[in-house]
Backbone bond lengths (Angstrom), bond angles and torsions (degrees), N, CA, C in turn:
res aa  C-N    CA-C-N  psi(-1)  N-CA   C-N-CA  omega(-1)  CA-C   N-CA-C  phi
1 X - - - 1.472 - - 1.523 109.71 -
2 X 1.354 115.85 118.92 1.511 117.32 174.86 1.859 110.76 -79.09
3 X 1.274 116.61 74.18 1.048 105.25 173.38 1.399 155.49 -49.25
4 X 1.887 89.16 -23.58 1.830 102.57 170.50 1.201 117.45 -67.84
5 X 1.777 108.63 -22.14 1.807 90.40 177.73 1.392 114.11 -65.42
6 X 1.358 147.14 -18.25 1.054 168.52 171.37 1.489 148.52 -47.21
7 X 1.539 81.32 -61.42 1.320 126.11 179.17 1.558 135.65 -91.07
8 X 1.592 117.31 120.18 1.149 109.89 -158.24 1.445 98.17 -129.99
9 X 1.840 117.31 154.60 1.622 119.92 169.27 1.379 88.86 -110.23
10 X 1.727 104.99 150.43 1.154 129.14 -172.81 1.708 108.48 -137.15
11 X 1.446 106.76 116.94 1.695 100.58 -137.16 2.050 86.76 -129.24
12 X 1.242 116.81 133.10 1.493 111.69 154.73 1.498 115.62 -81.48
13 X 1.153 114.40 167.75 1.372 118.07 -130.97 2.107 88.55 -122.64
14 X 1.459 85.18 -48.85 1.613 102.09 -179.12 1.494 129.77 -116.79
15 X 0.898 151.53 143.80 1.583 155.35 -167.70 1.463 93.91 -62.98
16 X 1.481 123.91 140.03 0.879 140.12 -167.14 1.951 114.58 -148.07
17 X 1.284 110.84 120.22 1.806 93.20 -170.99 1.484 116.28 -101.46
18 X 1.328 105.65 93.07 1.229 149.97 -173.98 1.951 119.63 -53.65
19 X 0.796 155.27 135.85 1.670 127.17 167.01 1.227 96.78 -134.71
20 X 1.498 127.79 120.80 0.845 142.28 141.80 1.349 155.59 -23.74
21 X 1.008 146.54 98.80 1.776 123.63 41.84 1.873 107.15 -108.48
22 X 1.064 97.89 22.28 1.774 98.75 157.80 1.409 128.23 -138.00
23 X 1.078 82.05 30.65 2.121 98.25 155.60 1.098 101.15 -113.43
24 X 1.326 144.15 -34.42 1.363 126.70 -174.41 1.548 134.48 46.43
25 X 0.844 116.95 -47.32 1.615 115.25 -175.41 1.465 112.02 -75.10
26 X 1.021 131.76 127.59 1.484 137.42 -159.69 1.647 104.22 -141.88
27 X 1.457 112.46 -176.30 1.533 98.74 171.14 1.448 133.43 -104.32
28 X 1.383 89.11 5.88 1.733 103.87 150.35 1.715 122.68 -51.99
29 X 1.451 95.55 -45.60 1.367 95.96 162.67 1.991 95.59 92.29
30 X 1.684 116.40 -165.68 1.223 134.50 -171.97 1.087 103.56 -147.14
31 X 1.738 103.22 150.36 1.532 101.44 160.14 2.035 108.14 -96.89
32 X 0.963 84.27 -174.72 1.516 108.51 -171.61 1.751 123.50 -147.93
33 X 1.683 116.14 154.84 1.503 95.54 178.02 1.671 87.22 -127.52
34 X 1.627 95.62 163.68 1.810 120.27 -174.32 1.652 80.98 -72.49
35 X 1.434 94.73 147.80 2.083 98.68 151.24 1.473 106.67 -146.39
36 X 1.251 123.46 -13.89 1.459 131.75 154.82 1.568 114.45 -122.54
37 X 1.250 108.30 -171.29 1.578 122.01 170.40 0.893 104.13 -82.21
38 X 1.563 145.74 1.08 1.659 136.01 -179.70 1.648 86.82 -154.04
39 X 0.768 141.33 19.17 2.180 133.96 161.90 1.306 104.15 -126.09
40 X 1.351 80.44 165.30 1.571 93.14 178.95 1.932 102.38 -172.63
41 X 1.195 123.04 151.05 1.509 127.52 -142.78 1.022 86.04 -126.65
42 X 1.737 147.07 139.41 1.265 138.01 145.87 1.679 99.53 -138.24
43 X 1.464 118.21 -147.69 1.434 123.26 -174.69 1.652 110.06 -81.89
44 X 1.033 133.52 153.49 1.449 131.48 158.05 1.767 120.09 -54.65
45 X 1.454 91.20 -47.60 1.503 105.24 -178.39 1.503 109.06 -50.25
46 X 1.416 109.10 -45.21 1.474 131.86 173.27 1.921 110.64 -28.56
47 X 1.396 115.37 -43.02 1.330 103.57 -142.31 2.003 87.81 -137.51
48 X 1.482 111.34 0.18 1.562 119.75 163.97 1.344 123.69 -93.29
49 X 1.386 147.13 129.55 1.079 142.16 89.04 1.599 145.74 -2.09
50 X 1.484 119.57 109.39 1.553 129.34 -172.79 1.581 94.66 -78.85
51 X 1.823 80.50 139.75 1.957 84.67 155.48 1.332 83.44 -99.73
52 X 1.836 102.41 169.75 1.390 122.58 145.31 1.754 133.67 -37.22
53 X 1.456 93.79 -16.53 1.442 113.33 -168.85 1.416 111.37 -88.01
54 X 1.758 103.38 -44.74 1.202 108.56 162.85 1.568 135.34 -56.59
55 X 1.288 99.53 -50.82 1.497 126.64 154.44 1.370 120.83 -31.77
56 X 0.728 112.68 -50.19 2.104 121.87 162.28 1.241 100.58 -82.90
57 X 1.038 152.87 -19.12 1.264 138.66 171.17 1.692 107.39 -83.93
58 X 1.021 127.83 -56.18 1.280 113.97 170.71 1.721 131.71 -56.71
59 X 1.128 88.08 -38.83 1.506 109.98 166.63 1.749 106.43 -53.10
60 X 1.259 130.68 -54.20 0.921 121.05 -172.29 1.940 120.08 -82.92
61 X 1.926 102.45 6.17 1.462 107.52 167.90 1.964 88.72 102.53
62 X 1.224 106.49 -18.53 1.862 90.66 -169.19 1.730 96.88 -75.69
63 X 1.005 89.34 172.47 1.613 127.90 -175.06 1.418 109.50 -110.69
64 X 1.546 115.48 117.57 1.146 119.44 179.83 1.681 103.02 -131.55
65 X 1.640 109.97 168.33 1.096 120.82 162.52 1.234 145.57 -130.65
66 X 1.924 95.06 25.08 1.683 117.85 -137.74 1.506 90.52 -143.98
67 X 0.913 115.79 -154.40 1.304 137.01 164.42 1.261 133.53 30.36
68 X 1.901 95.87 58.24 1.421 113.45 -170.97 1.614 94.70 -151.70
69 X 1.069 94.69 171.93 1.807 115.18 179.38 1.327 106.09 -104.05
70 X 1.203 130.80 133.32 1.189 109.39 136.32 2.066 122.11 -109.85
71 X 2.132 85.66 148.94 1.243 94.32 -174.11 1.962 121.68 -36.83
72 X 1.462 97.35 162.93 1.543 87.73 164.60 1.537 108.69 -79.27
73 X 1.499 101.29 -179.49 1.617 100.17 178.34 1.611 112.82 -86.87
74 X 1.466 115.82 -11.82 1.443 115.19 171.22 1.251 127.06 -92.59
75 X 1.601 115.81 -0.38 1.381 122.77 144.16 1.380 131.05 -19.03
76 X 1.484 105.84 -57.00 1.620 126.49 -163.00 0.900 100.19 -90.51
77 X 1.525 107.11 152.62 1.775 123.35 166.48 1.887 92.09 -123.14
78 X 1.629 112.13 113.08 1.974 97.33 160.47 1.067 99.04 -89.75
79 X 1.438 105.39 165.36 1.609 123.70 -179.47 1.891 91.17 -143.03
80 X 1.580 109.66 116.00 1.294 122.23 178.86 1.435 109.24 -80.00
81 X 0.762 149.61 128.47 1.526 149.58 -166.55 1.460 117.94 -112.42
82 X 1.466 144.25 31.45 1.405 166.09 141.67 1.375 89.77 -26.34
83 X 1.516 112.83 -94.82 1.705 122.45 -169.55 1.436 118.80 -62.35
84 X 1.224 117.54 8.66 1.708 120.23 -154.08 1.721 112.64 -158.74
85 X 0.574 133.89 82.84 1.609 122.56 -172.15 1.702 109.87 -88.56
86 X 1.378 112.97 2.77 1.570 110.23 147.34 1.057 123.22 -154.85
87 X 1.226 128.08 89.71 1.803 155.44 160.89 1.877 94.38 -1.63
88 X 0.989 127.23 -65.89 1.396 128.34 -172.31 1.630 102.81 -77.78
89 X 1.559 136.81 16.21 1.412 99.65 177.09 2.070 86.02 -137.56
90 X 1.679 95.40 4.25 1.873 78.88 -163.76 1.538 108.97 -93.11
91 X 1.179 97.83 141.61 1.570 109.67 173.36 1.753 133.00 -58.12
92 X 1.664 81.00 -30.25 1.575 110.43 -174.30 2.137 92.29 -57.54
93 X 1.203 115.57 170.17 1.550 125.77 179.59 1.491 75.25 -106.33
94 X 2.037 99.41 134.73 1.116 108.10 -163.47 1.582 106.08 -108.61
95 X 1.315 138.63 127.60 1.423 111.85 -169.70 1.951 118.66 -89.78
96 X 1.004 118.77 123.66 1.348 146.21 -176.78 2.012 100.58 -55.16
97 X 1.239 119.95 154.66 1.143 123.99 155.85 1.455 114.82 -142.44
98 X 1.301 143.17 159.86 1.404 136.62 175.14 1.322 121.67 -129.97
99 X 1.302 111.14 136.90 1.168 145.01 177.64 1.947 115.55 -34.40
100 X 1.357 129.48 91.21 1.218 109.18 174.78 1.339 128.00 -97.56
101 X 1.078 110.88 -19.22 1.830 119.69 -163.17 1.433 95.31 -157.88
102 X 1.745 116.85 136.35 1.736 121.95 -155.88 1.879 82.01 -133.57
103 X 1.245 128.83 97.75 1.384 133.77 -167.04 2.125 87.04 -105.36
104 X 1.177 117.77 98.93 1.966 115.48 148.92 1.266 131.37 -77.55
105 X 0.673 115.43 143.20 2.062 117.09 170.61 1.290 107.11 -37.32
106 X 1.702 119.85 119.36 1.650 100.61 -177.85 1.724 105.55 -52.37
107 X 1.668 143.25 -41.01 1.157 167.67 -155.63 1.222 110.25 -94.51
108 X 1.306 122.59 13.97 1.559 114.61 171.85 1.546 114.03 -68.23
109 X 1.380 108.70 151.73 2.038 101.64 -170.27 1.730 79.35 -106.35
110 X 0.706 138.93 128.15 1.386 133.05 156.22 1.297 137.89 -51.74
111 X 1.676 83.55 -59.55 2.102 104.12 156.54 1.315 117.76 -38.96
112 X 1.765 106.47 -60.99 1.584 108.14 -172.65 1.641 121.86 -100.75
113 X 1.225 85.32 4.95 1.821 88.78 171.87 1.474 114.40 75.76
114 X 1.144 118.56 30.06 1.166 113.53 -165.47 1.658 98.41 -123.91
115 X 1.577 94.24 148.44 1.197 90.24 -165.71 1.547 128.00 105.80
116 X 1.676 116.70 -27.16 1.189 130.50 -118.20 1.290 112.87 -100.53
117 X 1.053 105.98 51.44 2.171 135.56 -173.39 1.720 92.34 -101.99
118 X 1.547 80.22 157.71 1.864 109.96 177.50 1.671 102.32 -170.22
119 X 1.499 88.90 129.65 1.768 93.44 165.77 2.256 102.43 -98.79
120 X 1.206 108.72 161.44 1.122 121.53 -168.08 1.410 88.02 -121.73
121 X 1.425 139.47 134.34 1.555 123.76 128.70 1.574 121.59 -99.70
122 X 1.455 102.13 130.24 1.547 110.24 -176.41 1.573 116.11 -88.15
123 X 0.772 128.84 153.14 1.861 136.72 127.03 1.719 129.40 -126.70
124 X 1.327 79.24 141.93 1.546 156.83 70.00 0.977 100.65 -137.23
125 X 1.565 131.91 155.52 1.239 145.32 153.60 1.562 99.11 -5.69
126 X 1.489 141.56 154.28 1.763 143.86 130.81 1.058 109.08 -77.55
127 X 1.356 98.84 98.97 1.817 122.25 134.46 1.438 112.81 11.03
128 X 1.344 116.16 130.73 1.786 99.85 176.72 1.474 109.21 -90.15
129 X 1.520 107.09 17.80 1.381 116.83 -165.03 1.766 99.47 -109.63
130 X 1.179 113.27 -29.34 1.178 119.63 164.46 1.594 116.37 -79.04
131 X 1.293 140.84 -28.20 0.782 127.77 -153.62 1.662 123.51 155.48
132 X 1.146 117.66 140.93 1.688 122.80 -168.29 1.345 124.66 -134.66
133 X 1.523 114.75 128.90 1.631 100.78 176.81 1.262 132.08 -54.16
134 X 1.772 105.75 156.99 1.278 97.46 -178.27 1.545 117.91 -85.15
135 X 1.602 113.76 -162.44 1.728 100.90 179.07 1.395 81.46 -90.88
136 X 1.593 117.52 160.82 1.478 156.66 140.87 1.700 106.94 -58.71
137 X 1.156 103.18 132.99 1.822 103.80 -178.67 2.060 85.98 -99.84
138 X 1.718 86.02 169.89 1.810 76.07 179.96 1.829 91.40 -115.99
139 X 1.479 108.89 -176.84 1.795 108.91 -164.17 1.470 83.83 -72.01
140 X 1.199 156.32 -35.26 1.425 132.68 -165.17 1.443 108.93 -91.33
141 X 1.407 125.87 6.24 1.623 104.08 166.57 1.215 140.94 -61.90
142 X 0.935 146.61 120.27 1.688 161.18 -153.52 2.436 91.49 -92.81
143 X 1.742 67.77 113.27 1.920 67.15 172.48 1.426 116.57 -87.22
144 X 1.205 116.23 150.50 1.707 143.87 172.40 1.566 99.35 -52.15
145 X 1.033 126.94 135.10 1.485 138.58 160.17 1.416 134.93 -49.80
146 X 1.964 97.60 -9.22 1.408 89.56 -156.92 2.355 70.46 -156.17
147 X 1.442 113.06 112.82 1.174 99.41 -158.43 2.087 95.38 -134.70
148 X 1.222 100.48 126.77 1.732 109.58 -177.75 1.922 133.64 -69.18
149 X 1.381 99.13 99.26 1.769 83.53 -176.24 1.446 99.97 -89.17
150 X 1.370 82.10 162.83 1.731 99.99 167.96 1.526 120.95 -144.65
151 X 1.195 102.84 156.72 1.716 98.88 -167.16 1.705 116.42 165.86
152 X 1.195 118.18 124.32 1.349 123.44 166.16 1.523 115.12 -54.38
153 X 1.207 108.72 124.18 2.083 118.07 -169.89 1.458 96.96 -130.87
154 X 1.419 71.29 166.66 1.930 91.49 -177.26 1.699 100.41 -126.24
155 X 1.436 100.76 113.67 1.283 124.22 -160.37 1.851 104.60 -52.66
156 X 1.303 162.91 50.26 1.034 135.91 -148.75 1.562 122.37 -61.86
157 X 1.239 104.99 -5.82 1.517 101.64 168.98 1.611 132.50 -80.50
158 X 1.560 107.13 6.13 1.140 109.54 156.88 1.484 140.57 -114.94
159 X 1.182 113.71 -157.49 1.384 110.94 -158.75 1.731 102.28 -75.05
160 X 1.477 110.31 139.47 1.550 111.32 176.46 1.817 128.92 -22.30
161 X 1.671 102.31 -55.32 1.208 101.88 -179.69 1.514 116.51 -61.79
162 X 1.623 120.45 -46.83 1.404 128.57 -171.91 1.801 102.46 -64.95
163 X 1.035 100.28 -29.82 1.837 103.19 -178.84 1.761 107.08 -47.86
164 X 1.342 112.98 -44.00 1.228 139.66 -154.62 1.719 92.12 -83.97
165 X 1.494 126.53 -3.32 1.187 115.44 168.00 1.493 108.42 -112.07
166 X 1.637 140.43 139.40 1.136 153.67 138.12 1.660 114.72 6.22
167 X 1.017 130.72 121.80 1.710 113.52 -178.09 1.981 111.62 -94.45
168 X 0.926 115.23 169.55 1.464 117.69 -175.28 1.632 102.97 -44.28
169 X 1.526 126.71 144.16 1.242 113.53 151.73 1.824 118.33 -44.62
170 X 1.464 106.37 136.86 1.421 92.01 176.67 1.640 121.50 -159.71
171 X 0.936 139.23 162.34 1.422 117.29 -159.50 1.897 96.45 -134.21
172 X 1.528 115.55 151.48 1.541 103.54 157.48 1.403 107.16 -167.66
173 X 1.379 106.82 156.45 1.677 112.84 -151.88 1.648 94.28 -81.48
174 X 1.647 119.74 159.99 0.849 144.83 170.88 1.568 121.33 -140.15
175 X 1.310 114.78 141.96 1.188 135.56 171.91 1.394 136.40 -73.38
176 X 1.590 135.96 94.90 1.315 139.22 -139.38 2.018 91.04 -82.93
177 X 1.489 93.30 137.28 1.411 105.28 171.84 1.732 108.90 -120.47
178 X 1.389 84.75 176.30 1.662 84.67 178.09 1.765 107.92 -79.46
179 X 1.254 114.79 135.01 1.891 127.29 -165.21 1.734 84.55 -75.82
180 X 1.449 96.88 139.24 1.484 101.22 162.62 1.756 93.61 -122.89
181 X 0.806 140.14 59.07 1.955 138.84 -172.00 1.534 91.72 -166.93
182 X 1.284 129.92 123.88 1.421 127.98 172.94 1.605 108.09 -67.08
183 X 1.857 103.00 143.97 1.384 85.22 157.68 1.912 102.64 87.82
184 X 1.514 92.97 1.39 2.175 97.61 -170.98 1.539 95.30 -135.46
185 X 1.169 107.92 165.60 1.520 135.70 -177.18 1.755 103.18 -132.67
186 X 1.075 104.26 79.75 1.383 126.39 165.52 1.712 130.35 -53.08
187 X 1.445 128.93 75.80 1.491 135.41 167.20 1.614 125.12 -77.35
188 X 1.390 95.57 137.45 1.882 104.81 165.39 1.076 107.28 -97.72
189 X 1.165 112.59 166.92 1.382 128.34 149.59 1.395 111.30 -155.00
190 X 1.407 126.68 177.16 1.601 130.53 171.39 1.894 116.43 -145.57
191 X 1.573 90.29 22.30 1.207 97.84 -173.94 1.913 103.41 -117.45
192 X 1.365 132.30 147.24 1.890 122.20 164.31 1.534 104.19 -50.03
193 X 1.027 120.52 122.92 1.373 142.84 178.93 1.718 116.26 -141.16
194 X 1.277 111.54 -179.34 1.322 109.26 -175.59 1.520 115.19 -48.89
195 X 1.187 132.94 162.80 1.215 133.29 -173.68 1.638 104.72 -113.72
196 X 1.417 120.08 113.82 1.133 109.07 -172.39 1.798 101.40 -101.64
197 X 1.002 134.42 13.57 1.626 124.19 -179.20 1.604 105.96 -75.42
198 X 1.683 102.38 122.39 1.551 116.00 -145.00 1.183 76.15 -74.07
199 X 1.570 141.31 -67.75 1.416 155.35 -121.45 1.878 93.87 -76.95
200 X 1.129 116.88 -49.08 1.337 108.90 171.11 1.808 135.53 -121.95
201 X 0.965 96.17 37.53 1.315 117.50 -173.75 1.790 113.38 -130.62
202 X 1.584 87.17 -167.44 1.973 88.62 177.04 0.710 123.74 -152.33
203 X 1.744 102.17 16.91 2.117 108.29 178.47 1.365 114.56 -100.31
204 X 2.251 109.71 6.23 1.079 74.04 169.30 1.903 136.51 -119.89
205 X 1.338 111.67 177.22 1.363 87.76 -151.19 1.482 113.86 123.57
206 X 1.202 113.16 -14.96 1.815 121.64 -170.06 1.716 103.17 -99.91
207 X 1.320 107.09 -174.31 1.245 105.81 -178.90 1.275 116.22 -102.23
208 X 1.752 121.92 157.17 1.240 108.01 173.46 1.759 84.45 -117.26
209 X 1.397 116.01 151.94 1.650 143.26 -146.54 1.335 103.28 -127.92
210 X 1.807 115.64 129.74 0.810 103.09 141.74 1.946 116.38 -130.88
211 X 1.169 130.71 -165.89 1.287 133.53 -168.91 1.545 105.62 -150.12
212 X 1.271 122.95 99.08 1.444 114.98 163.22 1.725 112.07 -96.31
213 X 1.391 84.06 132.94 1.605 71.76 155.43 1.587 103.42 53.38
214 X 1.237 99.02 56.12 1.990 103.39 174.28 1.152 120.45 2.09
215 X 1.610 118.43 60.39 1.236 104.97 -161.16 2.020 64.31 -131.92
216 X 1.411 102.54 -155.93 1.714 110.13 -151.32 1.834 101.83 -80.52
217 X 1.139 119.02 139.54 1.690 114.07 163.88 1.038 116.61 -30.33
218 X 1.344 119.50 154.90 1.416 113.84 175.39 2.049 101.40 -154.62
219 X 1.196 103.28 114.69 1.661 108.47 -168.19 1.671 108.54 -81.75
220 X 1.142 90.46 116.45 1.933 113.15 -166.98 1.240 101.17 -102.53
221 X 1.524 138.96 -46.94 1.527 135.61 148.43 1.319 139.42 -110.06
222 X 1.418 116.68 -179.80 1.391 118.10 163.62 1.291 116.11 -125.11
223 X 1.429 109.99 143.97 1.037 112.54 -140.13 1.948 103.54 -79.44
224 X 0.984 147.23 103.22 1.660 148.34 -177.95 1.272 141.10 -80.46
225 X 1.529 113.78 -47.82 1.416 117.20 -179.50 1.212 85.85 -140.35
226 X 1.340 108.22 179.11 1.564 131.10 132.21 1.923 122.53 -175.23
227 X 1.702 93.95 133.00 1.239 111.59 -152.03 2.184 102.63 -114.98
228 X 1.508 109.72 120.11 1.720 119.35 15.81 1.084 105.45 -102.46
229 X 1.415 105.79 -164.01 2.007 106.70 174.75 1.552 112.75 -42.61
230 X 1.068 104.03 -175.29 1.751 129.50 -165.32 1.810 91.92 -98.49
231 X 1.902 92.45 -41.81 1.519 94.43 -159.59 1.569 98.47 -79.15
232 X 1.605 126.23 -12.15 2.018 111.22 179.49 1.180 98.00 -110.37
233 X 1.674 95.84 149.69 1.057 106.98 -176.83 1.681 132.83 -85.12
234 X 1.355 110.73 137.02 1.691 105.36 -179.85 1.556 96.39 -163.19
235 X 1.465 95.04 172.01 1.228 105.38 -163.74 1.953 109.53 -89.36
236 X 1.167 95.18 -22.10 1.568 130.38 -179.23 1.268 131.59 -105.15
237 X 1.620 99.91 99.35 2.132 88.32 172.62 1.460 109.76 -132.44
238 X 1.372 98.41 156.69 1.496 98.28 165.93 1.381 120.25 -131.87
239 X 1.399 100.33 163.72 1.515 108.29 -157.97 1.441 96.59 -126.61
240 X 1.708 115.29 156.37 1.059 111.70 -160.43 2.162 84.58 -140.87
241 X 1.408 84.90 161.35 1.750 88.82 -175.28 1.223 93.28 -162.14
242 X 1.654 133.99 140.83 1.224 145.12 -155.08 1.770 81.10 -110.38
243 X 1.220 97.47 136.15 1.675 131.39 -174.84 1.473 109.65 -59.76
244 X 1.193 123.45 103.54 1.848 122.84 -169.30 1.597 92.96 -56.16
245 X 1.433 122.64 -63.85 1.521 155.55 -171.05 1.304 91.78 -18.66
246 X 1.517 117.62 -76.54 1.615 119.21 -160.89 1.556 110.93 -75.95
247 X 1.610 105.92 13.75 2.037 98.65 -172.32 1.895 106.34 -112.23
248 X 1.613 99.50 -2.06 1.494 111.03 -160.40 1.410 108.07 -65.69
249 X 1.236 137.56 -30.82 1.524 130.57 157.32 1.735 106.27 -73.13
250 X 0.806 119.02 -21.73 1.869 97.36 161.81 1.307 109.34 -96.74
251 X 0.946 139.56 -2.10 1.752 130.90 153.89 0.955 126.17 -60.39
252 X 1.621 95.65 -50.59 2.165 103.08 178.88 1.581 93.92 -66.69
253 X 1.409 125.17 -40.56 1.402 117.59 174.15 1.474 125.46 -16.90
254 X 1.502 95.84 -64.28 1.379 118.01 -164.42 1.216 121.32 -103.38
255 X 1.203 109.47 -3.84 1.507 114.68 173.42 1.547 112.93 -125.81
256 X 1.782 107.27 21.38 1.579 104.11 179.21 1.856 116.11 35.59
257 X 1.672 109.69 26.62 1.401 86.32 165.40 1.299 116.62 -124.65
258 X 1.399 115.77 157.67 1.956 138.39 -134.31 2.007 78.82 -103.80
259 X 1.200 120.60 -19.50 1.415 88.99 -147.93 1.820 104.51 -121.26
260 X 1.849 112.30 18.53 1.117 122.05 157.88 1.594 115.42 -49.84
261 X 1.344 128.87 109.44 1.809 106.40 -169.59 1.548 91.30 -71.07
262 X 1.367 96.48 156.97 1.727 141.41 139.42 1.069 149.51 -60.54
């Protein structure tokens, strides 16, 4: 799987005071995937700002659907990753794209993650040299048992300074469970794999993949939570990715395109 054609970092630009674990956006930043020549799909959490208000609201277990910011669009810096599969280590001059229009789920819960899609529109157009959309799954696809994320992470098992750099583009299979979060595509694993903890990490926001029939990728989630951290230890985690399937009439929404299937 060539993942850089694919694959995008989605980076804040400026310090932002964030509170944790529902501010999320840090300067690690998110990944993201292409779905046109000017969109691109990553997490909600990815591209919002917490009030304090929110912050007590989650804190106290409620469910909200309000009471957040979202960033401006000149916040972000993407970095397409085709020529480069890590923005922080390549020598090559890396080419930049910018952020025009930051579209969220009107229904995102913030607290519970649900919901937890965003379309991006970029300019300039991406280069077909940089990079190409992925396929669109349609609402009746039947998922694979055994389904691929990908995403630039921030290793927490190393040393402070190296943490603070981007990790290789990288991809690894996961195992579909039954979703307990509406609206999610729920994976195990019991092996170190990508790190999906949005708040300090950078995979999330990426795609989760599947491939039938060796025929082209096709991005079925995004990538959202995953419980527990990266940083405690267990033998068991799961990962959670908001359902491409149920967002495909608000995509063509927002991205005016005819040729998301149905």
């Amino acid at each position: 799987m060539n993942e850089a054609l694919l694959e995008l970092a989605l980076r804040v630009k400026s310090a932002h005071t964030i509170t944790e674990p529902y501010g999320f956006v840090k300067k690690y930043g998110c990944s993201a995937v292409q779905i046109s020549k000017r969109h691109i799909l990553t997490a909600a959490h990815c591209v919002v700002q917490a009030s304090p208000i929110l912050t007590k609201l989650c804190d106290e277990g409620r469910s909200s659907t309000a009471k957040y910011t979202v960033l401006n669009p000149s916040d972000f810096t993407l970095f397409i990753g085709s020529g480069c599969t890590n923005p922080d280590r390549c020598l090559h001059p890396k080419r930049y794209y910018s952020v025009k229009k930051v579209f969220v789920y009107t229904f995102y819960d913030a607290c519970n993650l649900i919901n937890d899609i965003a379309v991006l529109e970029i300019s300039p157009n991406i280069l077909p040299s940089d990079g190409y959309p992925v396929c669109m799954p349609r609402q009746d696809d039947l998922l694979e048992n055994t389904l691929t994320a990908v995403g630039f992470g921030i290793d927490p098992t190393t040393r402070r300074r190296q943490r603070e750099i981007l990790s290789d583009l990288r991809s690894v299979n996961l195992t579909r469970s039954t979703p307990d979060i509406p609206k999610t595509i729920k994976t195990v694993d019991n092996k170190k794999s990508i790190c999906l903890v949005s708040y300090m990490k950078s995979d999330s926001g990426g795609p989760l993949t599947q491939n039938k029939d060796d025929a082209n990728y096709t991005a079925v989630g995004i990538a959202s939570a995953r419980f527990p951290a990266c940083s405690q230890p267990t033998r068991v985690r799961s990962s959670y990715f908001t359902d491409v399937r149920k967002f495909l009439n608000w995509i063509c929404n927002k991205t005016g395109m005819s040729t998301v299937p149905l």
